[in-house]
N, C-alpha and C positions, 0 to 999 in steps of 0.2 A: 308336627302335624296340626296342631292344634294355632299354632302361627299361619298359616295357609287356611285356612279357617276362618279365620279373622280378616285377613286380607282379600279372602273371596268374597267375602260380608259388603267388604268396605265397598270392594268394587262394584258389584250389584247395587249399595246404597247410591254411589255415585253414578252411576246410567240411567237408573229411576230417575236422581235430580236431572240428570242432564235432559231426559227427554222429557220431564214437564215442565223443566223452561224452556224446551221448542216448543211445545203445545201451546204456553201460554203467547209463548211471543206470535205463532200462526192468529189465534185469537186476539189480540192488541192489534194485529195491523190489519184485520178484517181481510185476511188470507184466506181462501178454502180450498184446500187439497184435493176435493173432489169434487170439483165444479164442472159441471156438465153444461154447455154452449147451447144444448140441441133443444133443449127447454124451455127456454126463454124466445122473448119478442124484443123488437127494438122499437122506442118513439123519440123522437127528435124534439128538443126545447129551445129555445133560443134566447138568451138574457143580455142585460146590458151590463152585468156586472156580477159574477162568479162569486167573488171573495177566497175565499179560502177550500170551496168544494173540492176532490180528490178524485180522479178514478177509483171505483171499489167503494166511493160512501153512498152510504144509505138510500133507499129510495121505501117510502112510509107514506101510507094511509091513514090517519090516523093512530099513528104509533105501530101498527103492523106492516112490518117489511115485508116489501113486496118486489123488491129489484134492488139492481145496484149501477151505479153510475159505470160505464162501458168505456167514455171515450170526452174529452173535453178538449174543443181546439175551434178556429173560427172559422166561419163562413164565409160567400164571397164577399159581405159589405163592411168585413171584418168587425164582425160583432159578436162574442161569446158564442162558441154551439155545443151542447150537452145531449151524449146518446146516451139512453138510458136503454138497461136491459131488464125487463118487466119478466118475470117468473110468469111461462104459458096458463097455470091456473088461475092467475088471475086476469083471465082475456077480455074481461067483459066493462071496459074504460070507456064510459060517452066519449062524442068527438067535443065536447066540451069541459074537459077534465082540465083544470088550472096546475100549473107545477108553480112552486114557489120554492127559494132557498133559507131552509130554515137551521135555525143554532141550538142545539143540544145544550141547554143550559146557557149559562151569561159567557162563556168561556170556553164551551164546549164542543163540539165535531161539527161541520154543520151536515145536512144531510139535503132530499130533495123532499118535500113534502107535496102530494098530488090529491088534490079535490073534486070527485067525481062531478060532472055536471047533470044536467037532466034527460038531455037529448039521447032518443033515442038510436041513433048511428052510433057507433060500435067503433071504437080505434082498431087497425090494422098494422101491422110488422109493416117500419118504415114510415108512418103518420108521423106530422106534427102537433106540439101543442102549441095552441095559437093563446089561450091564454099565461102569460110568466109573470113572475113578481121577483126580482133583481135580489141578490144577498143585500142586508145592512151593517155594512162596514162598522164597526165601533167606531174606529179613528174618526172616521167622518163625524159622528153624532157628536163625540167628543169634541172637536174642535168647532162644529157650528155653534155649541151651547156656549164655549169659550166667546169664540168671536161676538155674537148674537150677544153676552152680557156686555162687555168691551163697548157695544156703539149703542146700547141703552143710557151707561155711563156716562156718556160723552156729548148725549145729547142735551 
């Protein structure tokens, strides 16, 4: 009796582990189990260069999330297009809000970062931002400052 006991322990102890490492892994891949569609708004960005951004990453106001990236694929002039899906309570985005791609630390996630402008008109479900600011590839910075010492050298 007291061996079934112990082995009931165990098992209980293991389905506890088991389901906070589904928890945690929901949490690492910026998963949400109850995500409601009906909420949100959509606005359209358009960049010359993504980087590494994801469906599901971040979209921040000054460090406060406010959406999350919806959909990334290209337009007709085959140039980067990013829908982003903006949380309804925060509807009140000038039509001159700048989206930029920014990097969570040197190494980090990157996310969409959005800079309210001045203007009084009001973005709507389906607007675009007209102003963007492209991701900064590492690799690129790395190799111009390589190359760029290289022909000081040389000259």
């Amino acid at each position: 009796m007291e061996t079934r006991t112990i082995e009931f322990g165990v098992g209980l102890f293991m389905l506890a582990g088991l389901a906070a490492l589904v928890v945690l892994a929901f949490q690492v891949s910026n998963i949400t189990t109850l995500s409601n569609s009906n909420d949100s708004y959509t606005l359209v960005a358009s960049f010359d260069n993504v980087g590494g951004l994801k469906v599901r990453s971040p979209v921040k106001v000054g460090g406060v999330l406010v959406g999350r990236v919806r959909e990334i694929g290209l337009d007709d002039t085959m140039q980067p297009q990013v829908t982003l899906a903006i949380n309804s309570q925060f509807s009140a985005f000038p039509s001159e809000t700048s989206a930029s791609i920014q990097t969570a630390g040197l190494l980090g996630e990157q996310f969409i970062s959005l800079t309210p402008g001045g203007d009084e008109k009001i973005l709507k479900d389906g607007d675009r931002l007209q102003d963007t600011q492209s991701a900064i590839v590492l690799e690129e910075l790395v190799g111009k400052f390589l190359f760029n010492n290289d022909s000081k050298k040389s000259q």
